[in-house]
PDB file of N, CA, C and O in Angstrom:
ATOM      1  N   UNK A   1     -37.308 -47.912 -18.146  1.00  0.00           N
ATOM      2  CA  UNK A   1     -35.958 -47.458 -17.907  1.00  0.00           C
ATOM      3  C   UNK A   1     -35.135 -47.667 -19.173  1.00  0.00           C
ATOM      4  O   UNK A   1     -35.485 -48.631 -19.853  1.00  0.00           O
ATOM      5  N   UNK A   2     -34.078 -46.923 -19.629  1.00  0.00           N
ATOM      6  CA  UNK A   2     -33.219 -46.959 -20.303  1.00  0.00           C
ATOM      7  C   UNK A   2     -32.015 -47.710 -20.581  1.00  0.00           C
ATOM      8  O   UNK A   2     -30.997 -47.322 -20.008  1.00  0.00           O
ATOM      9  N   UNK A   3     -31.928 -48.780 -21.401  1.00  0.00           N
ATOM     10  CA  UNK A   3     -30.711 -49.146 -21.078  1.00  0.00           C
ATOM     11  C   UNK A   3     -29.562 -48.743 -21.959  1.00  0.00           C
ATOM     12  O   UNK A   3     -29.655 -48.663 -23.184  1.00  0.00           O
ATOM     13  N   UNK A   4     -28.248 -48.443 -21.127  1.00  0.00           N
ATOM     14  CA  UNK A   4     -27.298 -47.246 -21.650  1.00  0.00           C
ATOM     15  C   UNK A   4     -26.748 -48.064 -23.203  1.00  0.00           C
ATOM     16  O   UNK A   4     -26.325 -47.639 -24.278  1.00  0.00           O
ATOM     17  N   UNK A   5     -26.951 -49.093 -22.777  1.00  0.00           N
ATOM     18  CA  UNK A   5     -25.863 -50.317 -23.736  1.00  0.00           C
ATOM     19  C   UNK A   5     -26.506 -50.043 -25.194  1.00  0.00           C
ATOM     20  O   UNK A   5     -26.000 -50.029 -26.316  1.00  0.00           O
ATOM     21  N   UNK A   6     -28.162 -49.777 -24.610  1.00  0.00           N
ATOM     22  CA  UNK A   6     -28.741 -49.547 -26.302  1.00  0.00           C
ATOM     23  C   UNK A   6     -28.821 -48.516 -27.066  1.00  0.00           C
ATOM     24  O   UNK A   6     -29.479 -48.394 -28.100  1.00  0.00           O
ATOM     25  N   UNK A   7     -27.721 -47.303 -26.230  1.00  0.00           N
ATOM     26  CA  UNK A   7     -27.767 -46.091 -26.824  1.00  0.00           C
ATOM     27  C   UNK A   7     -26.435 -45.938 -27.571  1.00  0.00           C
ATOM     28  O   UNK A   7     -26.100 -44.951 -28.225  1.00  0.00           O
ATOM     29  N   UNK A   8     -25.474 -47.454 -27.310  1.00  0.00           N
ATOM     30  CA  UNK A   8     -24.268 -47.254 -28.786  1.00  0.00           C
ATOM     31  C   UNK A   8     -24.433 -47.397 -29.535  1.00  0.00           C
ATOM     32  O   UNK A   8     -25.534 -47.934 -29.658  1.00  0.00           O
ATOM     33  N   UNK A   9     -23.913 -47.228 -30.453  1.00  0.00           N
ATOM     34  CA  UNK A   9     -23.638 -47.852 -31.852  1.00  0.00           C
ATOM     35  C   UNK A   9     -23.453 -49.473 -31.999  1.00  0.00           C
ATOM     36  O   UNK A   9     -22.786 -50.061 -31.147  1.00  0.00           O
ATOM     37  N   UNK A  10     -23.923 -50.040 -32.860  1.00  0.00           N
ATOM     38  CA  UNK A  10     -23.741 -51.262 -32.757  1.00  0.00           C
ATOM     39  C   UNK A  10     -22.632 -51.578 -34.059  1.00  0.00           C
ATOM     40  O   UNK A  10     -22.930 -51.071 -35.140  1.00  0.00           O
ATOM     41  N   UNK A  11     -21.311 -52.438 -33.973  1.00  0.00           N
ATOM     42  CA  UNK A  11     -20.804 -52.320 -34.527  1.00  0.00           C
ATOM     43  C   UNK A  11     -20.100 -53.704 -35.463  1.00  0.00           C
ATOM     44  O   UNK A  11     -19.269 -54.449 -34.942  1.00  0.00           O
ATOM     45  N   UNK A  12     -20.598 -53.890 -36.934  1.00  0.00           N
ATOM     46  CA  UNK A  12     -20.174 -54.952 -37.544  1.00  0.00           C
ATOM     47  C   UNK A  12     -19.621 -56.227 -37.030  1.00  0.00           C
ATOM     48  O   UNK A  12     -18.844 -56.211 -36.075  1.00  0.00           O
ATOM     49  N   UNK A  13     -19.941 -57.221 -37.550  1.00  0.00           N
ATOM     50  CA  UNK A  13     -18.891 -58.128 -36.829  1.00  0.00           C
ATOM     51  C   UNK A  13     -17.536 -58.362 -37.524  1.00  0.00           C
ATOM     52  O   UNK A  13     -17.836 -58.257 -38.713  1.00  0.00           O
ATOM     53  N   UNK A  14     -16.439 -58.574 -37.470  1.00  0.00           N
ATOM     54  CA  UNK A  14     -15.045 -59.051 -38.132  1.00  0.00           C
ATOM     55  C   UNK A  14     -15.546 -59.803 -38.577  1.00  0.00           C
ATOM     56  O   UNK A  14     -16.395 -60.516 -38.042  1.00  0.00           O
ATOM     57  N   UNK A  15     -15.059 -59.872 -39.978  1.00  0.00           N
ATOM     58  CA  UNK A  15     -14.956 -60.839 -40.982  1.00  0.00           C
ATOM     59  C   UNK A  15     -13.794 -61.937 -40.468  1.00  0.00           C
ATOM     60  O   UNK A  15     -12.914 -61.478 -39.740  1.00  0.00           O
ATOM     61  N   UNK A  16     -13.752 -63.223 -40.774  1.00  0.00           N
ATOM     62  CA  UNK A  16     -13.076 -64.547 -39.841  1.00  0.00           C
ATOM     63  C   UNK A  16     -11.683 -64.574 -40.819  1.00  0.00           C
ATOM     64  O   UNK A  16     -11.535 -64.498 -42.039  1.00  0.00           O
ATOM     65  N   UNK A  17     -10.925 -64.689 -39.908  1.00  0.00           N
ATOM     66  CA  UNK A  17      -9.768 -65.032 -40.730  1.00  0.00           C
ATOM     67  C   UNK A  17      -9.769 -66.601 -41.428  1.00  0.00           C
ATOM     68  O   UNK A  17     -10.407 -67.607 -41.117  1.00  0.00           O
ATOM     69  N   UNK A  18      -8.814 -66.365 -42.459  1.00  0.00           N
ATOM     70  CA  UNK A  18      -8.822 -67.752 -43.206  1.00  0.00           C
ATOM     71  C   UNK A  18      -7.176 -68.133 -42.267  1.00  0.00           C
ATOM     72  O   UNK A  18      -6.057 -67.738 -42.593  1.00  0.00           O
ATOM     73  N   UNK A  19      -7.456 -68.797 -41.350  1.00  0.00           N
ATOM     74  CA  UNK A  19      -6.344 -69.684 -40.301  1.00  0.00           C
ATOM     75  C   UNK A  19      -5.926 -70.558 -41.150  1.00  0.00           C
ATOM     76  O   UNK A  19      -4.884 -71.082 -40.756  1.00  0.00           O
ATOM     77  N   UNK A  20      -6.378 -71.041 -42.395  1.00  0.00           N
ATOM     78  CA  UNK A  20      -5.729 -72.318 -42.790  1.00  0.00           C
ATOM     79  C   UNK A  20      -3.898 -71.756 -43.885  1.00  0.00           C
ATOM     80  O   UNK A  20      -2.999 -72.468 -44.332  1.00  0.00           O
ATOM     81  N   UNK A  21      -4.092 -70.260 -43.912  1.00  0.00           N
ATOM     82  CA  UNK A  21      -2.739 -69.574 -44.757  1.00  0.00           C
ATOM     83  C   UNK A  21      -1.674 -69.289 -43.791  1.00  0.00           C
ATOM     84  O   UNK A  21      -0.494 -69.120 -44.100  1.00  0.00           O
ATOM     85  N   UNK A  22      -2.277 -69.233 -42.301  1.00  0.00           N
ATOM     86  CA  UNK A  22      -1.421 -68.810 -41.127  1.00  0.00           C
ATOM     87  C   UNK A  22      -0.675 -69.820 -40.502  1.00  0.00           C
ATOM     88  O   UNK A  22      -1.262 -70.848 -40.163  1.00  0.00           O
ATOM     89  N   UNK A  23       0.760 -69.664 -40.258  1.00  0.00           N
ATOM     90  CA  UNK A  23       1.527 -70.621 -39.680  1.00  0.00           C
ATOM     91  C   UNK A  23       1.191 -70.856 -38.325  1.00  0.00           C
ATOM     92  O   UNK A  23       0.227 -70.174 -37.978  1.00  0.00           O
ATOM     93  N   UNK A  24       1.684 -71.636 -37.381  1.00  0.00           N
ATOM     94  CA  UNK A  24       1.405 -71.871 -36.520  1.00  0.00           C
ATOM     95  C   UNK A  24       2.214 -70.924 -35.380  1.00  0.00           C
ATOM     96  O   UNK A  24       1.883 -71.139 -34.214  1.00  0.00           O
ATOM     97  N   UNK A  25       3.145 -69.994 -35.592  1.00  0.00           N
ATOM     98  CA  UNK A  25       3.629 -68.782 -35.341  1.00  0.00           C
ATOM     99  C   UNK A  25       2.438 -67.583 -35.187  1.00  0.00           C
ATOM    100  O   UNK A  25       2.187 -66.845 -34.235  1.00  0.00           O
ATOM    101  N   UNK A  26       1.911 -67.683 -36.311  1.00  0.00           N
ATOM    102  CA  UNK A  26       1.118 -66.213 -36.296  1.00  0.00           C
ATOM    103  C   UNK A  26       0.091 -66.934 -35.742  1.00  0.00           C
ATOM    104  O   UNK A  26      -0.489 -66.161 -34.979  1.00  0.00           O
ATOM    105  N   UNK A  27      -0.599 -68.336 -35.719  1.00  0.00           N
ATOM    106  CA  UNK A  27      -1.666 -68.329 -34.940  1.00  0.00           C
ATOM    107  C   UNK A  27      -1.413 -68.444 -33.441  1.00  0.00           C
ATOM    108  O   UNK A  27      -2.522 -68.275 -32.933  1.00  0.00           O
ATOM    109  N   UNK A  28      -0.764 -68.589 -32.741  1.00  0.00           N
ATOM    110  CA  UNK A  28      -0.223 -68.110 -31.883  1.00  0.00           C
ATOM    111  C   UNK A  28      -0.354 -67.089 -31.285  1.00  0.00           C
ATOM    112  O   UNK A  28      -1.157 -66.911 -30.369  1.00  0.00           O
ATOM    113  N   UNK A  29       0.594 -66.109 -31.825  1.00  0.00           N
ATOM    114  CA  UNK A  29       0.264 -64.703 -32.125  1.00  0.00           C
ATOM    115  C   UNK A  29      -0.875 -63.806 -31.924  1.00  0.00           C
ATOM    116  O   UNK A  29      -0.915 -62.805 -31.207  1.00  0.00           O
ATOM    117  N   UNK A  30      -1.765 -64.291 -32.635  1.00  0.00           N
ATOM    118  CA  UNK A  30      -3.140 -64.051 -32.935  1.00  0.00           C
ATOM    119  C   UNK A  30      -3.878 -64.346 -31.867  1.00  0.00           C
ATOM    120  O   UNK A  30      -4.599 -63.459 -31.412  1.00  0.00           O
ATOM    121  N   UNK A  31      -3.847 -65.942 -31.105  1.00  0.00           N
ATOM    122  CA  UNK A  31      -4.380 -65.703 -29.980  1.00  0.00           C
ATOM    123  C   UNK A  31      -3.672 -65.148 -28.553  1.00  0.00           C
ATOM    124  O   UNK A  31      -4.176 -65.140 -27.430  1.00  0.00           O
ATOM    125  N   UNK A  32      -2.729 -64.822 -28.846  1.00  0.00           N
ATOM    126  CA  UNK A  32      -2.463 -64.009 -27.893  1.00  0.00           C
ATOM    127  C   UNK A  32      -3.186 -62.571 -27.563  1.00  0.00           C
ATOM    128  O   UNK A  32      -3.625 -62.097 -26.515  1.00  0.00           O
ATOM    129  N   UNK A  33      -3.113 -62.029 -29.060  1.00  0.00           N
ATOM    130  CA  UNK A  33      -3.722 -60.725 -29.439  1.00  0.00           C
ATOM    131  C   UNK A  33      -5.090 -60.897 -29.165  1.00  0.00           C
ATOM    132  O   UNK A  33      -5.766 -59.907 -28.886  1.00  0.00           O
ATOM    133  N   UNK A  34      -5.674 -62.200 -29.212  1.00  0.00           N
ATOM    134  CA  UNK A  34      -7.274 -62.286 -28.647  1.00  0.00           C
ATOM    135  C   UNK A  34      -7.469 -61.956 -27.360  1.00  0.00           C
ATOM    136  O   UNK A  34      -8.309 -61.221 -26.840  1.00  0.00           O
ATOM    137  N   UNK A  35      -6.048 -62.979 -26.632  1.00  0.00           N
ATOM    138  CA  UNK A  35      -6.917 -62.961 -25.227  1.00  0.00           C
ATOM    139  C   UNK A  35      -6.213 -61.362 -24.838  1.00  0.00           C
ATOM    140  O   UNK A  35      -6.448 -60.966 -23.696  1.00  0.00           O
ATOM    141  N   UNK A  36      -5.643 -60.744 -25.451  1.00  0.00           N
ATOM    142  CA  UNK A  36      -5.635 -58.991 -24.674  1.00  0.00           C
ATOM    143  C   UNK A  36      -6.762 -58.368 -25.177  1.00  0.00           C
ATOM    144  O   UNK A  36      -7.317 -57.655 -24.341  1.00  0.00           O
ATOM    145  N   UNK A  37      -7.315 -58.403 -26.329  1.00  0.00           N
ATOM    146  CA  UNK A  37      -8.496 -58.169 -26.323  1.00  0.00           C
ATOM    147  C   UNK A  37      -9.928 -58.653 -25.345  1.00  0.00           C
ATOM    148  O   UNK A  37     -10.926 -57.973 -25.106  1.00  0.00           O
ATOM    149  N   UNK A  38      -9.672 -59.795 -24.984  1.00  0.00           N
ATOM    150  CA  UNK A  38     -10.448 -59.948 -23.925  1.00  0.00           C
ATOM    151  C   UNK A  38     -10.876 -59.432 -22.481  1.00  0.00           C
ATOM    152  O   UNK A  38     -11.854 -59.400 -21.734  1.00  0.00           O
ATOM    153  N   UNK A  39      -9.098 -58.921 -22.571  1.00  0.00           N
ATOM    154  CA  UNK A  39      -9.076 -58.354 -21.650  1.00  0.00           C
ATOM    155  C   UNK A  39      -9.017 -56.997 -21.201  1.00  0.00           C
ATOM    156  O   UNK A  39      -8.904 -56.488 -20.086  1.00  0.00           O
ATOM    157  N   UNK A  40      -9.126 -56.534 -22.391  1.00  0.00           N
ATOM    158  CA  UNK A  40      -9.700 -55.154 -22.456  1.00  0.00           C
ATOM    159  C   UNK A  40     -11.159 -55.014 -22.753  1.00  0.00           C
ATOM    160  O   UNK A  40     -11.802 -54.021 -22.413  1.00  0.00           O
ATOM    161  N   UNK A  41     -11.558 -55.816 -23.260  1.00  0.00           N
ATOM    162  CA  UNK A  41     -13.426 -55.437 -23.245  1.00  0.00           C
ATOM    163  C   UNK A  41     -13.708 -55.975 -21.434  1.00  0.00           C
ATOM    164  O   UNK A  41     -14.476 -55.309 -20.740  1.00  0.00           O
ATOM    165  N   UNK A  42     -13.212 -56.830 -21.036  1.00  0.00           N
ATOM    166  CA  UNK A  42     -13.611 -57.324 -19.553  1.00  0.00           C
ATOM    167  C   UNK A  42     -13.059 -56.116 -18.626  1.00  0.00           C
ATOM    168  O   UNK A  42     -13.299 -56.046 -17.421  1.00  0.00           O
ATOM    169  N   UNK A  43     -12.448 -55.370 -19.195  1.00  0.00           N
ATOM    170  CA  UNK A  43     -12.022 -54.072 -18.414  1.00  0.00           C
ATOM    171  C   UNK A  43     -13.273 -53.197 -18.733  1.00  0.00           C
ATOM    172  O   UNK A  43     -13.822 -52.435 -17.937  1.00  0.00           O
ATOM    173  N   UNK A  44     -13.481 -53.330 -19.475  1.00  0.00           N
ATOM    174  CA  UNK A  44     -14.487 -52.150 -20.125  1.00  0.00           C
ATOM    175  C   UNK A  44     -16.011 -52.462 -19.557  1.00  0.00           C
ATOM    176  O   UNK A  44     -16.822 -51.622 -19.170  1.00  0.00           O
ATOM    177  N   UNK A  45     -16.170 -53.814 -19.609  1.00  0.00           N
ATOM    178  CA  UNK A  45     -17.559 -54.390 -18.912  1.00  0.00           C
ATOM    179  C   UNK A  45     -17.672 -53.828 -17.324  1.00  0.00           C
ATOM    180  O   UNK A  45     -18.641 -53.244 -16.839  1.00  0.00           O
ATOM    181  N   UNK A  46     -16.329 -54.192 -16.614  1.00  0.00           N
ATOM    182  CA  UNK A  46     -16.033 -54.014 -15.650  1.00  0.00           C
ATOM    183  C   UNK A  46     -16.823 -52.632 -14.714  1.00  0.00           C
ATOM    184  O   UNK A  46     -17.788 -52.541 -13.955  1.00  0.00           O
ATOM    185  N   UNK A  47     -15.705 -51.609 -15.322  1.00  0.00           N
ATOM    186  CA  UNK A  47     -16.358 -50.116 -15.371  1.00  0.00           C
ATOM    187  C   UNK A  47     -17.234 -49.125 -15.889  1.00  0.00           C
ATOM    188  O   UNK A  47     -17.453 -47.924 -15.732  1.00  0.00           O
ATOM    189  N   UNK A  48     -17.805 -50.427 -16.812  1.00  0.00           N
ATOM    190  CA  UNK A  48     -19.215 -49.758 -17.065  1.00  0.00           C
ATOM    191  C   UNK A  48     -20.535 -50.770 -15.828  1.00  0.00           C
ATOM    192  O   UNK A  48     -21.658 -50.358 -15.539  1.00  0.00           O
ATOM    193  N   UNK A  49     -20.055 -51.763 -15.460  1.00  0.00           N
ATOM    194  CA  UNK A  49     -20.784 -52.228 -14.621  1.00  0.00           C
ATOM    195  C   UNK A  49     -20.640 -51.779 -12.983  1.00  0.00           C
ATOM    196  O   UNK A  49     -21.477 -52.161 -12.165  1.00  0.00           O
ATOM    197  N   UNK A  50     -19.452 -50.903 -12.592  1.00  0.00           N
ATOM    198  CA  UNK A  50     -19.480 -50.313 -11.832  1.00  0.00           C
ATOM    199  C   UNK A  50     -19.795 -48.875 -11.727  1.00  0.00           C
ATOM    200  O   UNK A  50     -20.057 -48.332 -10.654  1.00  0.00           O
ATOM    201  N   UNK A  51     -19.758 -48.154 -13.087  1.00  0.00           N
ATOM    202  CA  UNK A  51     -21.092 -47.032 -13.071  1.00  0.00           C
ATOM    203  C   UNK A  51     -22.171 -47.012 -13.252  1.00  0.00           C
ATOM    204  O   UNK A  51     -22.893 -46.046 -13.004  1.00  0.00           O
ATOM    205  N   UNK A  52     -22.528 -48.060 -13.721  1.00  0.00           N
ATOM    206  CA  UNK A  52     -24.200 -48.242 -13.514  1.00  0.00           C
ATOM    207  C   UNK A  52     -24.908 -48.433 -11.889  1.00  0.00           C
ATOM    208  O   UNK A  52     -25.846 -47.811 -11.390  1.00  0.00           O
ATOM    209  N   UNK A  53     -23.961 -49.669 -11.244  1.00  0.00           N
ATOM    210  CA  UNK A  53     -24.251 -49.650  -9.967  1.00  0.00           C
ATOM    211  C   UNK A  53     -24.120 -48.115  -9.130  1.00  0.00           C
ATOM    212  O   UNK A  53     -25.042 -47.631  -8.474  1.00  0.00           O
ATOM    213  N   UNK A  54     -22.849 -47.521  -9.302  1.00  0.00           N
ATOM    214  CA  UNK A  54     -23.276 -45.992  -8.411  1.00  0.00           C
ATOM    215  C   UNK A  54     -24.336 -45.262  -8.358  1.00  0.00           C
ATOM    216  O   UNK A  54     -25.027 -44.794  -7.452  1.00  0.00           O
ATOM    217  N   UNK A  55     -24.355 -45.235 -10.200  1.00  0.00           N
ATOM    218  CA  UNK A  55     -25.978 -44.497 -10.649  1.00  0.00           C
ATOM    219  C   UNK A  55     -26.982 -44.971 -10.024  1.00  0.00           C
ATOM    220  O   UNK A  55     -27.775 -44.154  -9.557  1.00  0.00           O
ATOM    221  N   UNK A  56     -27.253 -46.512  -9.821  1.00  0.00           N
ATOM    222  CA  UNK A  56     -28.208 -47.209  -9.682  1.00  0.00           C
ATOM    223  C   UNK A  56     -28.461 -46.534  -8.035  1.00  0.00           C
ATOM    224  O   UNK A  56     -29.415 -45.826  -7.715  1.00  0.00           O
ATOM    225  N   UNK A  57     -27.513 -46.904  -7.280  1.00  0.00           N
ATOM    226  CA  UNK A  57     -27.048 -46.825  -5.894  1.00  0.00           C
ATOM    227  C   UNK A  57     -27.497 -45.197  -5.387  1.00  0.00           C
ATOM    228  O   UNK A  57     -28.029 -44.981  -4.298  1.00  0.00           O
ATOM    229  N   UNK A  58     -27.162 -44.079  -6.435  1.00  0.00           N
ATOM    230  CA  UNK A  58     -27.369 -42.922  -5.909  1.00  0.00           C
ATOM    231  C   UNK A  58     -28.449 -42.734  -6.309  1.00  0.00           C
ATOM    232  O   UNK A  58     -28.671 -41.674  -5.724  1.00  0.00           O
ATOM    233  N   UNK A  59     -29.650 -43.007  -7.070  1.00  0.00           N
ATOM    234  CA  UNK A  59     -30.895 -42.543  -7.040  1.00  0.00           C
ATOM    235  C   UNK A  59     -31.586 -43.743  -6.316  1.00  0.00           C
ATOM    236  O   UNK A  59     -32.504 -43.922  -7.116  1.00  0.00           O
ATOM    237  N   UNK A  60     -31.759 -44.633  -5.401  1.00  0.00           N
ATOM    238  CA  UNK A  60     -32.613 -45.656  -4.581  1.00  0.00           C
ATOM    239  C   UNK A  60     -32.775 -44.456  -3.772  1.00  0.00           C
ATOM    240  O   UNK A  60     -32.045 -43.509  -3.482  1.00  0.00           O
ATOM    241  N   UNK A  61     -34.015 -44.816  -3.492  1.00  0.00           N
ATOM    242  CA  UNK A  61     -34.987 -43.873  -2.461  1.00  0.00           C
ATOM    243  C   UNK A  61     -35.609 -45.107  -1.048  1.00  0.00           C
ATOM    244  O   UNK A  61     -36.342 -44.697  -0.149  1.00  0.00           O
TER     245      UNK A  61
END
């Protein structure tokens, strides 16, 4: 079987910020901006894990 996940692109990792130039304002900031990112890939996991199950669901025999 195929798995769909291995038919993206796989994509670089971010280079790490140097936190030690950032005030304690922007790091802040920054993790704020993380955890919405989190929460947009957990959106994204989400509904790709609920189209796999339909798929899965509509071809069981």
């Amino acid at each position: 079987m195929i798995d769909i996940d291995e038919l993206e692109p796989r994509k670089s990792a971010a280079k790490p910020l140097d936190m030690q130039q950032m005030s304690i304002g922007e790091l802040r900031e920054y993790i704020d901006y993380l955890k919405a990112e989190i929460a947009l890939a957990q959106s994204a996991i989400d509904k790709k894990e609920a189209h796999r199950s339909g798929i899965e669901n509509l071809f069981k025999i």
